[in-house]
C-alpha positions in Angstrom: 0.0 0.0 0.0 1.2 3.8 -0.9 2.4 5.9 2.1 -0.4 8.2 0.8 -3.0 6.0 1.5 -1.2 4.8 4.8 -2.1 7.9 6.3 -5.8 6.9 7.0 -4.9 4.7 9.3 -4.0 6.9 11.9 -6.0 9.5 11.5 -9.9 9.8 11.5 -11.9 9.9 8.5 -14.3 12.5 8.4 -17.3 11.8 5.8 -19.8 13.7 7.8 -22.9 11.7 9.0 -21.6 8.3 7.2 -21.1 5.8 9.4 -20.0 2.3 7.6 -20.6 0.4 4.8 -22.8 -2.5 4.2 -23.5 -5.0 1.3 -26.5 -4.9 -0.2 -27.3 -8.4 -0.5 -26.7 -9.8 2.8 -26.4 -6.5 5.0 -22.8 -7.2 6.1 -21.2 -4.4 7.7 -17.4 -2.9 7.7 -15.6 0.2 8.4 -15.2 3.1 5.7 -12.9 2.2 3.3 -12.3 2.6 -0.7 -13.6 -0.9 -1.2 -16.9 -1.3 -3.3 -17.1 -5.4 -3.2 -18.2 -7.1 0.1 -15.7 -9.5 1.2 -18.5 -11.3 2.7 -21.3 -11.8 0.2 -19.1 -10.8 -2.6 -22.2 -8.3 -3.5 -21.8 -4.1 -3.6 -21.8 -2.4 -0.7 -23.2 0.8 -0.5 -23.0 3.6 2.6 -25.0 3.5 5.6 -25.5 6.7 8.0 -26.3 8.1 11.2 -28.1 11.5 10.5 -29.2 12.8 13.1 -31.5 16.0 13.2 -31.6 17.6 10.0 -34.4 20.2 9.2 -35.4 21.8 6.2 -34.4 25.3 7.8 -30.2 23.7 7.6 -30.9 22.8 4.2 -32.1 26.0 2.5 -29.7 28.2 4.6 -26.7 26.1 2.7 -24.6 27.1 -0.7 -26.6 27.1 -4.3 -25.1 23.5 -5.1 -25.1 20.0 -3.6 -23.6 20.9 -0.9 -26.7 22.4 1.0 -27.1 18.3 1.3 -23.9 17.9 3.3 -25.6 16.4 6.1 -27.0 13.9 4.2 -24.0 12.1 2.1 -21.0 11.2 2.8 -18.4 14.0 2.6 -16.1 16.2 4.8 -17.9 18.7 7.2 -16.2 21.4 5.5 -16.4 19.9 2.3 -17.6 23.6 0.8 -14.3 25.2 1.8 -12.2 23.0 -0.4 -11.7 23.7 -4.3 -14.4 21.9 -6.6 -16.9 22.4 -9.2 -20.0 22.8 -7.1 -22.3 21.0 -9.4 -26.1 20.9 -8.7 -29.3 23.5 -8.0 -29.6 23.1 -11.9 -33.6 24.4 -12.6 -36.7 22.2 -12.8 -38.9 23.1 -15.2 -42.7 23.0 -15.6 -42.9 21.6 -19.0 -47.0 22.6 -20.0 -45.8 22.3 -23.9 -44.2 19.2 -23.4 -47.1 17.6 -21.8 -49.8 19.2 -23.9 -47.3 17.2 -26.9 -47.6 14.4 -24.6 -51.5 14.5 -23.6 -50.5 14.4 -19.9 -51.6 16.6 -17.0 -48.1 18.1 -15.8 -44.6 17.2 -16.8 -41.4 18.4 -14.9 -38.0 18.4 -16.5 -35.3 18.3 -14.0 -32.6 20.1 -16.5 -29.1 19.0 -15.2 -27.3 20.5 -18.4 -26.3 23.6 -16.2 -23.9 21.8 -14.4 -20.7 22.6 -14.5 -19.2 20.1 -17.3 -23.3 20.2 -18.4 -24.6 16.6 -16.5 -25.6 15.1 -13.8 -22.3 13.4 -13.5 -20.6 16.7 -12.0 -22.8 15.7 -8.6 -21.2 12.1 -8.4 -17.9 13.1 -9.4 -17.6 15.8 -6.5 -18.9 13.4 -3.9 -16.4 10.8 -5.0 -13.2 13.6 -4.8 -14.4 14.4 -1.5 -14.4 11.0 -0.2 -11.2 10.2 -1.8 -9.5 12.8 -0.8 -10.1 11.6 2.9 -9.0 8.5 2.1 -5.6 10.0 1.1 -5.6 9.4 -2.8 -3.7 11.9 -5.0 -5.5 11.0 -8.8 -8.3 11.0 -9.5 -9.7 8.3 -12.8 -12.2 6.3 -14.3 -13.4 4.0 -17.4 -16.4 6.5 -18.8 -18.9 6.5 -22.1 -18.0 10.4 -22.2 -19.9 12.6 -19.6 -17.8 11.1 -16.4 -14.7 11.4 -18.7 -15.7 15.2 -18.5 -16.6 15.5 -15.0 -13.5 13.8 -13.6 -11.4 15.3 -15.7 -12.4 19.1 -14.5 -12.6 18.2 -11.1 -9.4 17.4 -11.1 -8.2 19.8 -12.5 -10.0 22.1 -10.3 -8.4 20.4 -7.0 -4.9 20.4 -8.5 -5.1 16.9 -8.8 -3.6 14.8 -11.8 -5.8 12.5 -13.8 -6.5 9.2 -15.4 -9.5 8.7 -18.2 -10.3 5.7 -19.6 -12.7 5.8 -22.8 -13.8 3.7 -25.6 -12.0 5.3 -29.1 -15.5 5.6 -30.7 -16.5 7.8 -28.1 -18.0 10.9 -29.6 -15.8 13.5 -30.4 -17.4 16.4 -28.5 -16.7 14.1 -25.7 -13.3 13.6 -26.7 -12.3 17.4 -27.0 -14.0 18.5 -24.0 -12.2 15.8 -21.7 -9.0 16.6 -23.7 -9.0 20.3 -22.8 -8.6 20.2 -19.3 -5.2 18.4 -20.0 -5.4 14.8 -17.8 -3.9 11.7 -19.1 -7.0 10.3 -21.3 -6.8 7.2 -23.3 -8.6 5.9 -25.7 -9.3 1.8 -25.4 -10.2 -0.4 -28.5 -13.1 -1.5 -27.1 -16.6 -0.8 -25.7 -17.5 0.6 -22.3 -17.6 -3.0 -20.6 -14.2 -3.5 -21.9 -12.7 0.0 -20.8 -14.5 -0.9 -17.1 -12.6 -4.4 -17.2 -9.4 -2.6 -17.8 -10.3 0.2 -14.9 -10.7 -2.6 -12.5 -7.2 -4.1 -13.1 -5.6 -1.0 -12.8 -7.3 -0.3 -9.9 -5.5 -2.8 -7.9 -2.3 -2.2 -9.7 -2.4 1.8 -8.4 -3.4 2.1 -5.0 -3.1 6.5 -4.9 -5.8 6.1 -7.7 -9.4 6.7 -6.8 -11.3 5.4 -9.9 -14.5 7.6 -9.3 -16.5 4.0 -10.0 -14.2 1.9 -8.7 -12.8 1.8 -5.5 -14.4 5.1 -4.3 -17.9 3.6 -6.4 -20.1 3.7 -2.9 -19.3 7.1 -2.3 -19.8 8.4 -6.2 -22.6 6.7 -6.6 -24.6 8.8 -3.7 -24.0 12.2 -5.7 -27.2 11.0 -7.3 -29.2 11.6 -4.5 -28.8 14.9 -4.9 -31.4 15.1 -8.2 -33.9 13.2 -5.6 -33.0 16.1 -2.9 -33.1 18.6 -5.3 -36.5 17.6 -7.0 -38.3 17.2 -3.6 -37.3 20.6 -2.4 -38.0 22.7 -5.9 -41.5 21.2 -5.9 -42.0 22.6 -2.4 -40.9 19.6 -0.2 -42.9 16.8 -1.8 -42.2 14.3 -4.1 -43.4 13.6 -7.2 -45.7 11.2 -8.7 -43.8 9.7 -11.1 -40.2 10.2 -12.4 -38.5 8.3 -15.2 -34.9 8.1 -15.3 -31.9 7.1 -18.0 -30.4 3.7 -17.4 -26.7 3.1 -18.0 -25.1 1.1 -14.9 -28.7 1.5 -12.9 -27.4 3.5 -10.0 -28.8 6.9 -10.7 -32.2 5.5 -10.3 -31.7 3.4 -7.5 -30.0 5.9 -5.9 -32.8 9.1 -6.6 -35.1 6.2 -5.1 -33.2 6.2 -2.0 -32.5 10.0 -1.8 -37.0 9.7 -1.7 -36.8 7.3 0.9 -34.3 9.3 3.0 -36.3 12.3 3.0 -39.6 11.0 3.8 -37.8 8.4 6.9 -36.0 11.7 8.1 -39.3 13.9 7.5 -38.3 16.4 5.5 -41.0 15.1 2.9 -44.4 13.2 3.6 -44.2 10.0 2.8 -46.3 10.1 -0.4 -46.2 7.1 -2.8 -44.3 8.0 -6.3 -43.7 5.1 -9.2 -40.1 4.6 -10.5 -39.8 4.2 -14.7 -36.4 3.4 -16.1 -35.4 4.0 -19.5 -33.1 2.6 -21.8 -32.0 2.6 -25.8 -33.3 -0.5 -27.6 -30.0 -0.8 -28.4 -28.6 -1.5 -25.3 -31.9 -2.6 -23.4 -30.5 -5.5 -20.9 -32.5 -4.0 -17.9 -35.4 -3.5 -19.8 -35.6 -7.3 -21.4 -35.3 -8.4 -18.2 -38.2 -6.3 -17.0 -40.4 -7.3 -19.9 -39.6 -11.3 -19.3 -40.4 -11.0 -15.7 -36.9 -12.0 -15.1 -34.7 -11.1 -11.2 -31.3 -11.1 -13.1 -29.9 -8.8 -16.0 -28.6 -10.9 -19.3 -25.2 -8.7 -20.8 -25.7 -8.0 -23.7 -23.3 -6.1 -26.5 -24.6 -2.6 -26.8 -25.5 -1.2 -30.5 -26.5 2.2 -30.4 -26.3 5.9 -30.5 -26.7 6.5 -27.0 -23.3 5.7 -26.2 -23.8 7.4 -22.8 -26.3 4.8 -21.9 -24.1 2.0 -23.9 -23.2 -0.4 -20.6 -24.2 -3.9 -22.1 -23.4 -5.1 -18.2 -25.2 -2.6 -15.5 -23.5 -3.2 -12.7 -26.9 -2.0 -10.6 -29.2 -3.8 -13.3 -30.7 -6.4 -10.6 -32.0 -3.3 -8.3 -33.2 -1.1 -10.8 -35.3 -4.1 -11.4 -36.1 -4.0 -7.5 -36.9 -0.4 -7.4 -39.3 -0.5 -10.3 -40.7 -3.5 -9.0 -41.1 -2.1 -5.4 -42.8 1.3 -6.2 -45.0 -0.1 -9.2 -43.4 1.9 -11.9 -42.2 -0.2 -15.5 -38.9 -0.5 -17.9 -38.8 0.8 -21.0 -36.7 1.0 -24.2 -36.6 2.9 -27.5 -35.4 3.1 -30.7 -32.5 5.2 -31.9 -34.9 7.1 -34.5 -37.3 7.5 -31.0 -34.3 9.1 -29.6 -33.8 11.6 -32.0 -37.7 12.3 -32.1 -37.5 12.7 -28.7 -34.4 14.9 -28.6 -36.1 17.4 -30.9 -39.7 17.0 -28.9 -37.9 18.4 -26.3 -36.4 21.2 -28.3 -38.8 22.3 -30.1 -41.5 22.5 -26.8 -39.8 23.6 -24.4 -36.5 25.2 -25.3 -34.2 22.6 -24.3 -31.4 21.0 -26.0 -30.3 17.5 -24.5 -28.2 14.4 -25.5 -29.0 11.3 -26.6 -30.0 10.2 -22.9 -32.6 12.7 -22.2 -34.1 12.0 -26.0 -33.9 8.2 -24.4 -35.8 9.5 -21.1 -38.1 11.8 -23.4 -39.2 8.8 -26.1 -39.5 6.5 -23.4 -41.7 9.0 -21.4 -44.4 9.0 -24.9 -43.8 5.1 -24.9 -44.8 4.7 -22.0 -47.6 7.1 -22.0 -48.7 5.4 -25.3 -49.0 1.8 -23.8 -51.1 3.5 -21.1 -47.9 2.3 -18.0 -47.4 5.4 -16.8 -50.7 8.2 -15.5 -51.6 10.8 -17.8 -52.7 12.6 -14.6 -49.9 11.8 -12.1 -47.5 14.8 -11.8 -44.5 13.1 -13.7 -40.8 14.8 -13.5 -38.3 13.4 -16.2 -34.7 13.4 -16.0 -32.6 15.0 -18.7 -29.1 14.4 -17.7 -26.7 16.2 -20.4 -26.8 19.0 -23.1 -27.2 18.1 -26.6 -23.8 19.9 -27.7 -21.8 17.0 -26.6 -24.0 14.3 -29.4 -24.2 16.6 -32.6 -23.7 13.6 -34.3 -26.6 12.2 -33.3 -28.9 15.1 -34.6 -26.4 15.5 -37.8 -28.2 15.6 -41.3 -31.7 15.5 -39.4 -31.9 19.4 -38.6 -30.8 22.2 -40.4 -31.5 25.3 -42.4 -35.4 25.1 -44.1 -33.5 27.0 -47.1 -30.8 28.9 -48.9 -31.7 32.3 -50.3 -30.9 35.2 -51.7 -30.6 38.4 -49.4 -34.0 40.0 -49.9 -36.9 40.3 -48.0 -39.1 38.7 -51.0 -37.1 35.7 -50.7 -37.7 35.1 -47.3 -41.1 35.7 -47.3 -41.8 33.4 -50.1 -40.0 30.3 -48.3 -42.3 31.4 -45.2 -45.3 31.8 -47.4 -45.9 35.1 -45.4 
């Protein structure tokens, strides 16, 4: 082991209200550590917390970003004093065109494009820099389909850390450049996500002062997703919604906004209302959702084929959950295809002003899917997830949009191709 990492064994960690670890299949419990894998039940292990009082009052009296939720994940008391990106407090928006397009009652879009790095992966990617620098890493990496690739590399940069990005060479190109710019090491691996993760794991345990964001550090990344859940609960006025649907790559940000829920309504912050879970996934890369349809309690792998390369993980790690959560709160899965997602990329844009990835036209599609087959209430308040801005997947939205003409510089030319 490093002498960097060394360090945390004589000296307290301080992750604020988090407690210990425990696996989630078994419930096995161990001290905080950068492990992810219980060493009893060989299943994930996740955090576990003593909260204490929180109230509403300490909540709203914090910073504009995630870390007005201090006291409820698991980060350094004075983790707003140290240098990062303070992602989150991105807008939710009451989406009336949307869901007149739709033929639903009310439609929310929680718009995480303002982040930082512009997605939701700025949120886990600050929780797992906090946590790691506790542990006493000094670089921070992971194996990414192109937003995390973004969001680790800036944090980094940000803390004065070096870092280490793993990504498949087909990766977009947007994504490419605007991981390249902040000037980590970043690689590019002939291979698809589940190949790149492969590769992230070995090096993982070859490089102990690395903190692979989801990796080693994966239990404490993966809670930065509860801020959308905190977030969505307190811009609709402390309650929760209805219904949500939510993008599926490795499962966690669903399982994990279903958990911030739960949290809020145990520590009563929120009523305890009851809300449905949808997940939504490319047809393409649709393992969770097969599963779903065949009634099945495990996720199949399968080899992902599509242009939603953010959701491309052909071997969710948190596929068997996401199946719990939906299960448990009565919600469905759902997948589309890549035409849908373009549909529903531009549904967006043209009704309400917003210009999102491939993901969010996956969460959009999937929302009029499963709207369509009559799964999800027309008249249940409904918030949908859109988790990245559309400037990083031009591609996808290449040769579909574009001028409605070419003309000459008069006024009679314009109104003629207007028919004004």
């Amino acid at each position: 082991m490093t002498a960097a990492l060394e360090t945390t064994t004589t000296r307290t960690v301080d992750l604020g209200p988090a407690v210990e670890l425990v696996s989630k299949e078994e419930g096995h419990r161990q001290p905080l550590a950068p492990e992810f894998v219980s060493a009893e039940d060989f299943s994930p292990l996740e955090v576990a917390y003593d909260f204490g009082r929180v109230r509403r009052e300490d909540i709203e009296s914090g910073p504009r970003n995630i870390w007005r939720y201090k006291k409820l994940l698991p980060v350094p008391t004075n983790v707003e004093e140290i240098p990062n990106t303070e992602p989150g407090c991105t807008r939710l928006v009451r989406a009336d065109r949307l869901a007149k397009a739709l033929g639903v009652r009310r439609i929310w879009v929680k718009d995480d494009t303002g982040n930082p790095t512009h997605s939701f992966k700025d949120r886990v990617v600050a929780v797992a820099l906090a946590a790691a620098r506790e542990f006493g890493f000094d670089t921070l990496a992971c194996p990414s389909t192109g937003n995390l690739a973004n969001a680790v590399a800036a944090a980094a940069a940000r803390a004065g850390w070096r870092s280490v990005v793993l990504i498949p060479s087909s990766l977009e190109r947007a994504k490419v450049l605007t991981t390249a710019v902040y000037d980590g090491a970043l690689i590019a691996v002939d291979g698809n996500y589940d190949d790149v993760n492969r590769l992230a794991t070995q090096l993982a345990a070859e490089h102990e002062s690395w903190a692979f964001v989801n990796v080693n550090v994966r239990p404490y990344y993966s809670e930065g997703s509860k801020t959308l859940g905190f977030e969505v609960a307190e811009q609709l006025g402390w309650r929760l919604p209805e219904q949500i649907v939510v993008p599926i790559a490795s499962g966690s940000q669903l399982t994990k906004v279903d958990k911030g829920f739960r949290e809020l309504g145990e520590l009563g912050l929120v009523e305890q209302s009851p809300y449905r879970v949808f997940g939504a996934q490319a047809t393409g890369c649709s393992p969770v959702s097969a599963a779903f349809r065949a009634g099945h309690d495990v996720v199949q792998p399968v080899k992902p084929d599509t242009i939603a390369r953010s959701l491309a993980i052909g071997n969710p790690a948190d596929g068997p959950y996401v199946l719990d959560t939906v299960n448990r709160t009565g919600g469905a899965i759902e997948d589309v295809s890549d035409e849908e997602v373009v549909e529903g990329i531009r549904l967006l844009a043209r009704t309400e002003g917003i210009f999102t990835e491939t993901a969010g036209g996956v969460t959009v599609a999937t929302a009029k899917k499963l709207i369509d087959t009559g799964k999800l209430d027309p008249d249940a308040e409904t918030v949908l997830l859109i988790t990245g801005d559309g400037l990083k997947t031009l591609d996808a939205i290449e040769g579909k949009v574009g001028p409605k003409a070419t003309v000459a510089p008069s006024a009679d030319a314009v109104r003629e191709i207007l028919g004004d």
